[in-house]
C-alpha positions in Angstrom: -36.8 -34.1 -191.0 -40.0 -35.4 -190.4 -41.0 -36.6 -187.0 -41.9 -40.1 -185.6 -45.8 -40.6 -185.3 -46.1 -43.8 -184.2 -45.4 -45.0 -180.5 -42.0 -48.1 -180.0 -44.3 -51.2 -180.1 -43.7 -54.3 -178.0 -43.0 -57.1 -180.9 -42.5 -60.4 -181.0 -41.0 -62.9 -183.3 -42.0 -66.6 -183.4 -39.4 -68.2 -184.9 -37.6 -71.4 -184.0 -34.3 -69.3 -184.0 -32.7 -65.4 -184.4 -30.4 -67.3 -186.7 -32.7 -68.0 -189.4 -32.2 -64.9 -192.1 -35.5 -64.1 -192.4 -35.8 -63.6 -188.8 -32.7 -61.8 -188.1 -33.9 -59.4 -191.4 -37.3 -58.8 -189.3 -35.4 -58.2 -186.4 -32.7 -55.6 -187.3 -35.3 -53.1 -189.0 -37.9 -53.0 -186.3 -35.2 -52.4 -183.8 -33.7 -50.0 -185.8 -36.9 -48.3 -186.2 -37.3 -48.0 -182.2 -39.1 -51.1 -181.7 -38.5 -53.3 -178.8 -38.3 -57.1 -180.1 -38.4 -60.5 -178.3 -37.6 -63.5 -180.8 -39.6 -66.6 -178.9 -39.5 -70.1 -179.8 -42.8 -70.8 -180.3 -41.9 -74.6 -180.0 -41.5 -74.2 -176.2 -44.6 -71.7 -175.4 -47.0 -73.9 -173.6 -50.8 -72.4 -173.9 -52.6 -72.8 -170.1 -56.2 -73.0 -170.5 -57.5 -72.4 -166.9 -60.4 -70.8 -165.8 -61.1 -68.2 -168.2 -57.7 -67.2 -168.2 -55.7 -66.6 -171.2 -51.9 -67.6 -170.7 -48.8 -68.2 -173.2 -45.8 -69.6 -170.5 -42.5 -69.0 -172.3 -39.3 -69.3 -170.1 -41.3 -69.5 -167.0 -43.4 -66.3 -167.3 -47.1 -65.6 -168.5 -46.0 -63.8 -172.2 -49.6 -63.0 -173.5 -49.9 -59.5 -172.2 -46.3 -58.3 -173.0 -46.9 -57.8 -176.7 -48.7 -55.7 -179.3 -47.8 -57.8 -182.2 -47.0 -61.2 -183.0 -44.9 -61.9 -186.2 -45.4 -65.8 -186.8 -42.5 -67.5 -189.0 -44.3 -71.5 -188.6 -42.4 -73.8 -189.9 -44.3 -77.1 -191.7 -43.5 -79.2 -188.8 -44.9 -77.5 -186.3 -48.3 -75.7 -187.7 -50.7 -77.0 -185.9 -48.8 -76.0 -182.5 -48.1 -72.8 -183.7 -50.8 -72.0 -185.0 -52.4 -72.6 -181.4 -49.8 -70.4 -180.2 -51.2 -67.6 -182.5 -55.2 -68.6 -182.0 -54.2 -67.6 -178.2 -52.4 -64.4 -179.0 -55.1 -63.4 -181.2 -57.9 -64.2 -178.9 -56.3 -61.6 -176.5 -56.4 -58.7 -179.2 -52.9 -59.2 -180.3 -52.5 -58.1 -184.0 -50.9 -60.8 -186.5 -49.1 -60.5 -189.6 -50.4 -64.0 -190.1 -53.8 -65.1 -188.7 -53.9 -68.5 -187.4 -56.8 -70.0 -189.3 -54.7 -68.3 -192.5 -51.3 -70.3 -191.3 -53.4 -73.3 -191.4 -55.2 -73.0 -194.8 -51.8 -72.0 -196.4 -50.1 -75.0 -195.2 -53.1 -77.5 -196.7 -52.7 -77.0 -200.5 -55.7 -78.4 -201.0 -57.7 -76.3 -198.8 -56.0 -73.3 -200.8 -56.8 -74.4 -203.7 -60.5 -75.1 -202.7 -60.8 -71.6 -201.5 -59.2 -69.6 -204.9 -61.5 -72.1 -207.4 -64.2 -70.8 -205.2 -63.1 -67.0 -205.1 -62.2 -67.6 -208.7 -58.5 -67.3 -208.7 -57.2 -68.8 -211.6 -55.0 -72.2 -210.9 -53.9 -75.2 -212.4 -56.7 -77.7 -213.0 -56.0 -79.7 -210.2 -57.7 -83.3 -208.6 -57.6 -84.3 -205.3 -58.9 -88.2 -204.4 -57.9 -91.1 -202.2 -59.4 -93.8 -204.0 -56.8 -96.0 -205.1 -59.4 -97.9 -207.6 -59.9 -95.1 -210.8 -56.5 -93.8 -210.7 -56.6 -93.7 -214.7 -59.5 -91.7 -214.6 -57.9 -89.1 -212.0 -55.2 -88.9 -214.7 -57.3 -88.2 -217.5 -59.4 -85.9 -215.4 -56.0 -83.9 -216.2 -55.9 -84.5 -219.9 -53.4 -87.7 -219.0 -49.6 -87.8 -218.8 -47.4 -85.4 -218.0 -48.6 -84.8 -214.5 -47.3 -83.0 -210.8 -47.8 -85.4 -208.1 -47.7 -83.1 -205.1 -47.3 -83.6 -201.3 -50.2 -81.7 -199.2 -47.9 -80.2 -196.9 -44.5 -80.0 -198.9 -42.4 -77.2 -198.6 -39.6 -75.8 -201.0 -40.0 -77.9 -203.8 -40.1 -81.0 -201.4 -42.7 -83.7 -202.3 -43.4 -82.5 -205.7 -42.9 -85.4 -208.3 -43.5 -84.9 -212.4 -44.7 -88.7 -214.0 -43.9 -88.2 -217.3 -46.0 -91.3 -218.5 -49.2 -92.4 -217.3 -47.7 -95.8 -216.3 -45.1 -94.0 -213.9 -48.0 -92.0 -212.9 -50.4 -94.8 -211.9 -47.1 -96.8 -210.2 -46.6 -93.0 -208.2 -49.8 -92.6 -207.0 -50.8 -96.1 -206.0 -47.7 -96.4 -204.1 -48.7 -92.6 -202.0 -52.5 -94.4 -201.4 -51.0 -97.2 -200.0 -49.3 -95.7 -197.5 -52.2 -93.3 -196.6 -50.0 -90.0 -198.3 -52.5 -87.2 -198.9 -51.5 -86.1 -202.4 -53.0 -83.6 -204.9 -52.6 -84.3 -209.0 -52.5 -81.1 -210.8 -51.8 -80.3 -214.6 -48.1 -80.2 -215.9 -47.8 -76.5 -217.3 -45.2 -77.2 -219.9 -44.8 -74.1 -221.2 -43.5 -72.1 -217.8 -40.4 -73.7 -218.9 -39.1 -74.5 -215.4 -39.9 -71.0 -213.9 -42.5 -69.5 -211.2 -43.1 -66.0 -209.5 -42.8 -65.2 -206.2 -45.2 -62.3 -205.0 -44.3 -60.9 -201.7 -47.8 -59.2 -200.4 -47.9 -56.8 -197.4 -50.6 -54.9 -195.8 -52.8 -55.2 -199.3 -49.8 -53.9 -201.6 -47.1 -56.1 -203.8 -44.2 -55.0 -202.4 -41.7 -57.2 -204.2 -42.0 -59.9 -206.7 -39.0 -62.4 -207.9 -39.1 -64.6 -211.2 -37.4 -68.1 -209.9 -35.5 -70.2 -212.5 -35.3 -74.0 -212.1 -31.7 -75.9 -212.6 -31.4 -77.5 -216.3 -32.6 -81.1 -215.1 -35.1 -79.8 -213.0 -38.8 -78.6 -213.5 -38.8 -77.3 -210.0 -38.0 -73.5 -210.0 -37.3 -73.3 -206.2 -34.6 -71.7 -205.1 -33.4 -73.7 -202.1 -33.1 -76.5 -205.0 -30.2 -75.0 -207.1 -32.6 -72.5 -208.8 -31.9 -68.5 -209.5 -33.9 -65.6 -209.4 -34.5 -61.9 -210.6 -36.7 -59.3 -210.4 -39.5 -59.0 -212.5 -42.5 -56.8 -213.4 -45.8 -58.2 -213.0 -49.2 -57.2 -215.0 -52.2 -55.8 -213.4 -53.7 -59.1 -213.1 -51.1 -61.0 -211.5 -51.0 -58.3 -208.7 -54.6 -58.8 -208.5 -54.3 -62.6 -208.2 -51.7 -62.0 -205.1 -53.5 -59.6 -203.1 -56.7 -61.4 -203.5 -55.2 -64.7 -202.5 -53.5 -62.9 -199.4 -57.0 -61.4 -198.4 -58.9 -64.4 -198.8 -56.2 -66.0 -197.0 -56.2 -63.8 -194.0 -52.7 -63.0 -194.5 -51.3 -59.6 -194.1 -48.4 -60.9 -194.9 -47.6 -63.4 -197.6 -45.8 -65.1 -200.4 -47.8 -65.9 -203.4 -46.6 -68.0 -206.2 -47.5 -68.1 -209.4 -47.3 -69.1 -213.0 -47.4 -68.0 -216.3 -49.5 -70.3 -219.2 -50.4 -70.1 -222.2 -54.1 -69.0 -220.6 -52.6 -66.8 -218.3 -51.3 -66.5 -215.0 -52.2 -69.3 -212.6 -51.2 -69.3 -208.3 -49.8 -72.5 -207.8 -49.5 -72.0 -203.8 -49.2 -69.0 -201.0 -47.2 -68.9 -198.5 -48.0 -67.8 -194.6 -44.4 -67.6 -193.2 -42.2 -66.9 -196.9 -38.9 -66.8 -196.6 -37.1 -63.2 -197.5 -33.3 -63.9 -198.5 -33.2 -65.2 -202.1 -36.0 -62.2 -202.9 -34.4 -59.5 -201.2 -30.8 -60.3 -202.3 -32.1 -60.8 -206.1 -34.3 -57.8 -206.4 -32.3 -55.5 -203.3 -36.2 -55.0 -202.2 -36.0 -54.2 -198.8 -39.2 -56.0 -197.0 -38.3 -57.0 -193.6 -38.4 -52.7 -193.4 -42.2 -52.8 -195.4 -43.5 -55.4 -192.8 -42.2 -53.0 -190.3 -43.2 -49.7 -191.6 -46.7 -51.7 -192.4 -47.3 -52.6 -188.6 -46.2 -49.0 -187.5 -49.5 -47.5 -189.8 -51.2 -50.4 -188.6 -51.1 -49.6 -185.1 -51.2 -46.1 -185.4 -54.6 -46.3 -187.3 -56.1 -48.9 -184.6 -54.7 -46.3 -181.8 -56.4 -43.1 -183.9 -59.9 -44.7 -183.9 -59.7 -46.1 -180.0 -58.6 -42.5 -179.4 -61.7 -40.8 -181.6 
């Protein structure tokens, strides 16, 4: 049997709750691997900024030196405080499966989006305005009607609309400027027949990937909607597109979605926090223990070269 090389790591969890499966996945394989793990609320970690002095209070007590790795799980309502939470953590060497600057670009679609185009990661021709007067034109900057009318910061299929005509369209849209909505208006990829990809990227690798089938009267393929999954084997290219998008991110660990067109794979968004119970019970991919085994060779290379 071979023996242990890495030293127990002090890890912890930011996760609104140890309820949530995702974290309670996390959780069980780190601690069954000899880890000791703290799941804390980042939603009632205040950040002191005092003097020079770096400090995370959580339950009363200073947190930021009692950890060698943070596992961030942000939720869309509370990024912005979370990803503080992780800025601090990170500014006092702590290693993150998610950097904070990464949480924040991976919640703005748009800003995702801006970065791929520019790495040249194929995506869905997309336009992104706030000018209420040449809606028509933003439409036919898409090739017209269909069209996904999509939230900025929508989650699980949430805020993501398809106008089927460009009169439903224009009604859709106006009605989003006038209540100062940020929107983005992508292209409606007809034939991915209701269905999307779900990459799960760790430390640089594809470690799991999950096709995710919409309900009958729904183009959405998201799961938490109704929709099913199964495992599925991706080409060389699409495993490209997910670990590029990760890196570019700064995102050691991420979920990448993507799909398929009639000119080839396309990432629609990526994912800072993804969730792991619909892909790990429909492909039996066990990732909560790659995340872990990913952070043990982490740590032990950043303790070898210290050492050397």
């Amino acid at each position: 049997m071979s023996k242990q090389l890495f030293l127990a790591m002090n890890i912890f969890i930011l996760s609104v709750g140890d309820y949530i499966y995702s974290t309670q996945r996390i959780y069980k394989e780190a601690r069954r691997r000899g880890h000791n793990v703290q799941v804390v609320n980042h939603l009632k970690c205040s950040i002191k900024l005092s003097g020079g002095k770096p400090e995370i209070i959580y339950e009363g007590k200073n947190i930021i030196d009692d950890v060698d790795i943070i596992i961030p799980r942000i939720g869309a309502s509370a990024t912005r405080h979370g990803a503080a939470v992780v800025k601090e953590f990170e500014m006092n060497g702590v290693y993150s499966t998610a950097r904070s600057l990464g949480i924040l670009r991976a919640q703005n679609k748009v800003r995702t989006l801006q970065i791929m185009n520019r790495k040249h990661i194929p995506i869905p021709n997309t336009v992104f305005s706030v000018n209420p007067e040449n809606i028509g034109e933003q439409i036919d900057l898409l090739g017209g009607a269909p069209i996904i009318i999509k939230l900025q910061e929508g989650t699980h299929g949430s805020g993501v609309i398809l106008a089927e005509s460009k009169k439903s369209a224009k009604s859709i849209i106006d009605t989003m400027y006038s209540t100062n909505t940020s929107i983005l208006l992508q292209e409606f990829i007809k034939e991915s027949n209701s269905e999307d990809i779900r990459v799960l990227v760790v430390g640089g690798k594809v470690v799991s990937s999950m096709k995710r089938k919409g309900v009958d009267d729904d183009f959405r393929s998201n799961i938490h909607r109704g929709g099913s999954g199964s495992k599925v084997e991706l080409t060389e290219e699409e495993e490209a597109i997910a670990i590029k998008a990760a890196h570019h991110l700064g995102l050691p660990v991420a979920g990448v979605d993507l799909i398929r067109s009639k000119r080839g794979s396309l990432l629609i968004e990526v994912n800072s926090t993804p969730g792991l119970q619909g892909i790990e019970a429909y492909t039996g991919d066990n990732i909560a223990k790659a995340i872990v085994k990913f952070l043990e060779e982490e740590c032990s290379a950043k303790s070898l070269k210290t050492t050397s």
